[in-house]
C-alpha positions in Angstrom: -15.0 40.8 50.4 -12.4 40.8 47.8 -9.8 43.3 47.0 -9.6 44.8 43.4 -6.3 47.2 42.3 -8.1 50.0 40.0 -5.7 50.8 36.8 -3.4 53.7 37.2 -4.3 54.1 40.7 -2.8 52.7 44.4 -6.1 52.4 45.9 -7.7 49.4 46.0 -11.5 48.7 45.1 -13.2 46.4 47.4 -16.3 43.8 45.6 -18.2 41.6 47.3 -17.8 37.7 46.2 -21.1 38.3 43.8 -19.1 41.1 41.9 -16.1 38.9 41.6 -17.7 36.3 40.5 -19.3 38.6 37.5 -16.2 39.5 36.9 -14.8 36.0 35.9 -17.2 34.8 34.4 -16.7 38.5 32.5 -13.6 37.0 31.4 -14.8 33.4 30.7 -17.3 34.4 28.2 -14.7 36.8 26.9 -12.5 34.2 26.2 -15.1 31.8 24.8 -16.3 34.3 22.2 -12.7 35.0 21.4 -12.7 31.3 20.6 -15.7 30.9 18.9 -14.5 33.6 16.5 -11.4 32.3 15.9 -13.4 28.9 14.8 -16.2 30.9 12.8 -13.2 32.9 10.9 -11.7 29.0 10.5 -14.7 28.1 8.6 -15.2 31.0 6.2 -11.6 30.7 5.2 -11.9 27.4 4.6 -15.3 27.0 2.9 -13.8 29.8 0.6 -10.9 28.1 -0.2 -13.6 25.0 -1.3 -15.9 28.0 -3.4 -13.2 29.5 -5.1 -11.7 25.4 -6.4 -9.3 24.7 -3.7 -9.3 21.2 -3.1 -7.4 18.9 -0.2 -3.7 20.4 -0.8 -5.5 23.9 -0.4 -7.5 23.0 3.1 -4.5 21.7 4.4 -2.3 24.6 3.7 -4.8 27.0 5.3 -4.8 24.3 8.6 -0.9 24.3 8.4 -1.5 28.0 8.8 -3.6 28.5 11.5 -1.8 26.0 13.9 1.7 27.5 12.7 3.0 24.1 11.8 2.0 21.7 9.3 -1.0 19.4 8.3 -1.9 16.3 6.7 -5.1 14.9 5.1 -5.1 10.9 4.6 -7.2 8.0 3.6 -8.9 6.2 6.0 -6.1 3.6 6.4 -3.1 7.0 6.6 -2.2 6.8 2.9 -1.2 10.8 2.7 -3.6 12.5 0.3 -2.7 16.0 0.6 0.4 17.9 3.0 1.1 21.3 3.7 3.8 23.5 6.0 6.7 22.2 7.8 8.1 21.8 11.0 11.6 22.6 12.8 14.5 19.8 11.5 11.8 18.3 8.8 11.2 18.9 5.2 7.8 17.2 5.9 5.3 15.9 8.5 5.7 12.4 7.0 9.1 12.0 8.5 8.1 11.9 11.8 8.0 8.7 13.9 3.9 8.7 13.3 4.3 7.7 9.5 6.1 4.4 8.4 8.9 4.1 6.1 6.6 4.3 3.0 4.7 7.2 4.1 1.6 6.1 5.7 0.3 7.6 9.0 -0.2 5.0 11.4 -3.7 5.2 12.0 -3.9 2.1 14.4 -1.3 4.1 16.5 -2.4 7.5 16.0 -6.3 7.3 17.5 -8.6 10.6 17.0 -7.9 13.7 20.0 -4.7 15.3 21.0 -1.0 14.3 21.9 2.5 15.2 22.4 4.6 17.0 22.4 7.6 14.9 23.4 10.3 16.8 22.1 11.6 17.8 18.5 10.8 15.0 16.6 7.4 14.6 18.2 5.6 17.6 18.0 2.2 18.6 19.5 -0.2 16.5 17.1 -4.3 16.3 16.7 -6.2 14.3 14.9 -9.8 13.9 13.8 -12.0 11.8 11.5 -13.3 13.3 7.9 -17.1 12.1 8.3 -19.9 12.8 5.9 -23.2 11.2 7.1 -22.0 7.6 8.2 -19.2 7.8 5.7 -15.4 7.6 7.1 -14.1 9.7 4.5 -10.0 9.9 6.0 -8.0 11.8 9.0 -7.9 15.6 9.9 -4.2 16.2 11.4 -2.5 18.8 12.4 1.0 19.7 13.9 2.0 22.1 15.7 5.9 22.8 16.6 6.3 25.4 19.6 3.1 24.7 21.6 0.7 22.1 23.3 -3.0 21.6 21.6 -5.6 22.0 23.3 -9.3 20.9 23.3 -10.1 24.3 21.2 -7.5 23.5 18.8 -9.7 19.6 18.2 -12.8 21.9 18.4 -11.7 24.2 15.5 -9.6 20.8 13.7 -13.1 19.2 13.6 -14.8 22.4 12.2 -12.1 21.8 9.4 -12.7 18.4 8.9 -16.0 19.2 8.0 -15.2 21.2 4.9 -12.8 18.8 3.9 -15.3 16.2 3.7 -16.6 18.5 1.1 -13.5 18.4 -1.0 -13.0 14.7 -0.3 -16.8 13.7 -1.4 -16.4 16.2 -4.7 -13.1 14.7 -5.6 -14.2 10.9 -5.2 -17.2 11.8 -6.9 -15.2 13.0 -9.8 -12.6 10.4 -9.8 -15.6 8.0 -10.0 -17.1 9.1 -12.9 -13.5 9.3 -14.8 -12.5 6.2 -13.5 -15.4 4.3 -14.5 -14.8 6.1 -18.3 -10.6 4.9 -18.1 -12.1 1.5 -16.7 -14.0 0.9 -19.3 -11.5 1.7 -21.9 -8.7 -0.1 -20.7 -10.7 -3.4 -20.0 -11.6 -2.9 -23.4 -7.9 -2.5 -24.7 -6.7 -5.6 -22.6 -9.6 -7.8 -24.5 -8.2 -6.6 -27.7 -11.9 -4.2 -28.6 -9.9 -1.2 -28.0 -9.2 -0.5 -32.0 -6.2 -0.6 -33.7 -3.1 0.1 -32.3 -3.2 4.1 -33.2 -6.6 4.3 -32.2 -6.3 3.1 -28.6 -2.9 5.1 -28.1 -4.9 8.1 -29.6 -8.1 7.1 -27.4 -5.8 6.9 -23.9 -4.0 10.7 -25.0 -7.6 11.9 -24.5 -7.9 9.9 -21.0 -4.4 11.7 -19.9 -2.6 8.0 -20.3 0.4 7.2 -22.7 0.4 3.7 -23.6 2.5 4.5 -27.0 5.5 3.1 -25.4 7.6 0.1 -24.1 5.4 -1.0 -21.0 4.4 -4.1 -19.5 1.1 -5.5 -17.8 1.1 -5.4 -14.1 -1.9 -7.0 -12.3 -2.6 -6.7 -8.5 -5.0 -9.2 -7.4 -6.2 -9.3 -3.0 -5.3 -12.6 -1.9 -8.9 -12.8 -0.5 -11.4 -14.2 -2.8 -14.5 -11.6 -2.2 -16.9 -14.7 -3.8 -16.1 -16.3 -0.8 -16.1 -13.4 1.4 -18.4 -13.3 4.5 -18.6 -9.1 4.6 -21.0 -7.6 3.3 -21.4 -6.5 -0.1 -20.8 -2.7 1.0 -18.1 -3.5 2.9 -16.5 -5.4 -0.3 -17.1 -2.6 -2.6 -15.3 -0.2 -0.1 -12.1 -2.7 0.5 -11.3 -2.9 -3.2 -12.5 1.2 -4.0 -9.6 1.6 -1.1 -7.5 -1.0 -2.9 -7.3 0.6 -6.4 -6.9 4.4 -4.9 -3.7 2.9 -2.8 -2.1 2.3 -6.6 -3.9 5.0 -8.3 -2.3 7.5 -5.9 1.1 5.6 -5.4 1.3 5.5 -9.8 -0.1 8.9 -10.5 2.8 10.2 -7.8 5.7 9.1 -10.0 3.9 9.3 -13.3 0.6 10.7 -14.0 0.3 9.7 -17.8 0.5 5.7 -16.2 -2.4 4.2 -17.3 -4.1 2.4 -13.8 -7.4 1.1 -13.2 -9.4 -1.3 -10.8 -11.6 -4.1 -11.7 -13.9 -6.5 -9.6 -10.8 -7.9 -7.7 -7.8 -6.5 -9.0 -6.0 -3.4 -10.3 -4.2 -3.2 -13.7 -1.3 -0.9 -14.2 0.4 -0.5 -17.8 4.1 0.4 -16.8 6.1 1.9 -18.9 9.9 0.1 -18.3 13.1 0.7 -21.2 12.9 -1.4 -24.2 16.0 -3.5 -23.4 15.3 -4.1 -19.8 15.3 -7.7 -18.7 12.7 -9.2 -15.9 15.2 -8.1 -13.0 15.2 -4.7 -14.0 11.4 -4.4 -14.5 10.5 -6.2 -10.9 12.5 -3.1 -9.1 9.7 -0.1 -9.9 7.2 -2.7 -9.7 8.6 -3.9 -6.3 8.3 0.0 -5.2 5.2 0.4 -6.3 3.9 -2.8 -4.3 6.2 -1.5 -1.5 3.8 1.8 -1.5 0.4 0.1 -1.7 1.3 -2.8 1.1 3.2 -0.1 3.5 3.4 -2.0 6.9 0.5 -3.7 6.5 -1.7 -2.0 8.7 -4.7 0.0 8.9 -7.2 -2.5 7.1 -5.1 -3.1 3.8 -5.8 -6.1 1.8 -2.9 -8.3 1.2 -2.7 -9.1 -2.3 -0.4 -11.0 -4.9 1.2 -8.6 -8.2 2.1 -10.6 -11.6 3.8 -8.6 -14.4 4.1 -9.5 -18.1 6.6 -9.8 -21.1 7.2 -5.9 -22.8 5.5 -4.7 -24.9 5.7 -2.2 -27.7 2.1 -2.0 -29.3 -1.3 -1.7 -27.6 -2.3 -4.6 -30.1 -0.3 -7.1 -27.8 -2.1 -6.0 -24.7 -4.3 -8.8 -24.5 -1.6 -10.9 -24.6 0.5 -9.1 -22.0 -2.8 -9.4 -20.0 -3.3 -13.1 -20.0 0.7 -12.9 -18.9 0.3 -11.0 -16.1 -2.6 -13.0 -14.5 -1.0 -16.2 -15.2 2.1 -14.9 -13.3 -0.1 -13.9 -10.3 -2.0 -17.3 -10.4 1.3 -19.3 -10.1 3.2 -16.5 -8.1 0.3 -17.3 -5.7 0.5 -20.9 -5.7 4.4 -20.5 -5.2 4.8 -18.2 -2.8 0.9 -19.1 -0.5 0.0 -14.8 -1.6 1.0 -11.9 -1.1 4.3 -12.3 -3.1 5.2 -10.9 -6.8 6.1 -12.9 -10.0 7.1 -11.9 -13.4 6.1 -14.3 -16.2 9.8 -14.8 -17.2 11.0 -16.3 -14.2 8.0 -18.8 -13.4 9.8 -21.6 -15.5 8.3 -25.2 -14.3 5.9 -23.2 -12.1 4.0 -22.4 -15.1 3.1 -26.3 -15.9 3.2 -27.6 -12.6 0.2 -24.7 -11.9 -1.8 -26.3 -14.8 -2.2 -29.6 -12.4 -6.1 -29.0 -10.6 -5.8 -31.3 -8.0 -3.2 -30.0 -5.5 -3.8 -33.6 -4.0 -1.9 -34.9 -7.0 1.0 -32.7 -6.6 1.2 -33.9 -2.6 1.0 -37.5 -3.8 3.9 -36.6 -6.1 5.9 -35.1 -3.5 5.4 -37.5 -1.2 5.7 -40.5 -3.9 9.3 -39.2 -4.9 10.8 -37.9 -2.1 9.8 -40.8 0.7 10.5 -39.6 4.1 12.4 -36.3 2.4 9.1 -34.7 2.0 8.2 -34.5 5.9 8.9 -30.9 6.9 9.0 -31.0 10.6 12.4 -32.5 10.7 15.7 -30.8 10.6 17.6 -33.2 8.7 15.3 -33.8 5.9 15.3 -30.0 5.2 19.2 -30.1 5.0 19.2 -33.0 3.0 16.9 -31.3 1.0 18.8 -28.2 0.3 21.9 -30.6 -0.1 19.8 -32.5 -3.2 18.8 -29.0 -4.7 22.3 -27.6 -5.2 23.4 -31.1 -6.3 21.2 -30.7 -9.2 21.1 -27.3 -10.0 25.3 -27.8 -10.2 24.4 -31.1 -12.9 26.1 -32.7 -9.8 29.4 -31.0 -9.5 30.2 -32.4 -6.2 33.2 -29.6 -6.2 30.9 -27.1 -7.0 28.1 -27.6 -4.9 30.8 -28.6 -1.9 31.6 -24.8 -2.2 28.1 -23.6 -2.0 27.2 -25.3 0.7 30.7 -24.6 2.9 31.3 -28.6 3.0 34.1 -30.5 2.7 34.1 -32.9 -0.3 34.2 -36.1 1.6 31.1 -34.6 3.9 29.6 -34.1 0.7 30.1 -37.3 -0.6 29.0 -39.2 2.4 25.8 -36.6 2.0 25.5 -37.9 -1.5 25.6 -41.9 -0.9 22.9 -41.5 2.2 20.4 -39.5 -0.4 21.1 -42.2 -3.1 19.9 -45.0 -0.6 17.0 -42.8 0.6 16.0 -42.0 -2.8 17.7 -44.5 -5.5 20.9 -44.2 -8.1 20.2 -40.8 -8.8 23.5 -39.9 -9.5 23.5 -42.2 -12.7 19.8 -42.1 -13.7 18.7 -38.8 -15.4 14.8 -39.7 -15.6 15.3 -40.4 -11.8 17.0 -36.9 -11.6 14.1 -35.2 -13.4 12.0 -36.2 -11.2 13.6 -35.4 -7.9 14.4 -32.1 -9.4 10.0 -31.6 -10.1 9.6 -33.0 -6.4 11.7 -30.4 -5.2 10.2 -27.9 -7.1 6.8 -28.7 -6.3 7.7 -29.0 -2.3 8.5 -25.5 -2.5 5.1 -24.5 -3.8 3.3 -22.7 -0.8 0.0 -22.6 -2.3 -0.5 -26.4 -3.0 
């Protein structure tokens, strides 16, 4: 028998265990249609929002509202495509320790379901995959700032995620079809078929670009070569659609009239940079920009190698910019092994030393002109090395190059006579000195 207190009154009711037991379940199917109403409401809010135009920003916003907090909607690999809300001490979810310093949600530490919270700066959190069919479309999350999530809360997240993959799918649908338009023209301008100079300015207003100003040719090219590639063609395709919406979205967010567009392998972007800016100053937005697409490295990105041209004023010189650009990625690539970035200015020797097809012959050289200097694994050749390089980038100012390196003098010059019987009168023989300094060069390259 159980004891029951009536409402309003002292006396007690007294049910047998079969009445109490109506009684909670009562309350447990209370609770779950209390639920399920909350979710169905959920839903025709948010496939209004999708009727009425909203796209991701607006689905977010309405999440951020039902969970009091905030919300996010990323790419598959956490690149943030739309935000919404706030929490307590942060202007925006994407300062919290889950997102890295360039913005990107670490998905390969952030796995689907619930956590949190462990204080302030990590609030109660869920997360749940977009999905349409057997498409990975991005990442459901939701914050919440004065209370722990529960499985309803994933239940009702999911139920969101599925009209978002209804945004998701209408806006990649769309940006395929203007992409492929953009594509088109700017492969076109870059081969020089584009029209006159007015013309293809006048053609890229219409396309929302601006290429009637100082800019150069930026190409990013993934280190892996996809001819060689053993995934599957699908899988391919999906790497490099990911690859060119990393710096679609990362341009577009500091300038939307950038002109940006992805190829077979590579994504083009026509940066506009001042007139009177030298290759320094033009390799700092660039080196952002690259900053952006790379992020830490994780969550499947493609490493990849960025070159960047001369200036130019006119469309008409596109082509040439263009030919720039990929030679600078080319070399960049065989300098630096991949993933690095080269402006064309700067190459210098690189830029004839690339032209050799046999790496083989540029070992031989190495190893031809240096002797024993060209073995890596030992400590003393790389100091001599480094010792030889400043000699001959100071024209052999022993002074100099003694204050460089933090030697004294005589140190140096006892340096100097042990490289000249290693390696011959080099001190005295310029064609000797040329080649030493091309040895050097080409000992440096890590893509040989």
């Amino acid at each position: 028998m159980v004891r029951v207190a009536n409402d309003g009154d002292a006396d007690t009711q007294t049910l047998t265990a079969d009445e109490a037991e109506v009684v909670r379940l009562t309350a447990v199917v209370e609770q779950q249609r209390a639920l399920l109403e909350r979710e169905d409401e959920v839903h025709r809010v948010l496939v209004r929002v999708v009727l009425d135009g909203g796209g991701l920003p607006e689905i977010a916003g309405a999440v951020a509202g039902f969970f009091g907090g905030a919300a996010v909607v990323t790419t598959t690999d956490g690149r943030v495509l739309a935000q919404a809300g706030s929490l307590p001490g942060h202007a925006s979810p994407t300062e919290l320790d889950c997102f890295d310093r360039t913005g990107r949600l670490v998905v390969e530490h952030e796995p689907v379901g619930r956590r949190g919270p462990g204080g302030a700066a990590d609030p109660a959190r869920a997360f749940v995959r977009i999905v349409a069919g057997s498409a990975d479309l991005g990442v459901l999350g939701a914050f919440s700032p004065d209370r722990p999530l529960g499985a309803p809360d994933v239940h009702m997240l999911e139920r969101a995620a599925t009209v978002a993959a209804l945004a998701v799918t209408k806006e990649q649908a769309v940006a395929a079809v203007e992409g492929k338009y953009r594509a088109e023209f700017l492969r076109d301008a870059l081969a020089g078929r584009a029209g006159d100079a007015h013309d293809a300015a006048s053609h890229a207003t219409s396309l929302g670009w601006d290429i009637d100003r100082p800019l150069v040719v930026v190409v990013a090219e993934t280190d892996e070569n996809d001819a060689e590639s053993t995934r599957t063609t699908a899988e391919v395709r999906d790497l490099q659609d990911r690859f060119a919406r990393a710096w679609t979205q990362a341009v577009r967010s500091r300038d939307p009239s950038v002109a940006v567009a992805g190829f077979s392998q590579e994504v083009v972007v026509l940066l506009p940079v001042p007139e009177d800016a030298d290759a320094d100053a033009v390799l700092r937005p660039v080196g952002d920009l690259v900053r952006v697409v790379r992020g830490d490295g994780g969550g499947g990105r493609r490493t990849f190698t960025a070159g960047v041209s001369r200036l130019v004023t006119s469309a008409a010189d596109l082509p040439r910019a263009y030919d720039e650009a990929l030679t600078a990625v080319h070399v960049g690539r065989q300098v630096d092994g991949g993933s690095g970035l080269a402006h064309f200015d700067q190459l210098g020797i690189y830029r004839l030393l690339a032209l050799v097809p046999d790496s083989a012959d540029l070992r031989r050289f190495v190893t031809e002109s240096l002797g024993e200097l060209a073995i890596d694994d030992v400590p003393e050749h790389a100091d001599l090395r480094h010792t030889l390089s400043v000699l001959i980038d100071t024209n052999l100012n022993v002074a100099e190059t003694a204050r460089r390196l933090f030697f004294h003098y005589n140190t140096l010059r006892y340096r100097i006579a042990k490289l000249e019987r290693m390696l011959g009168p080099f001190t005295t023989d310029p064609q000797l000195r040329l080649t030493l300094a091309l040895a050097l060069r080409v000992h440096r390259m890590k893509g040989i």
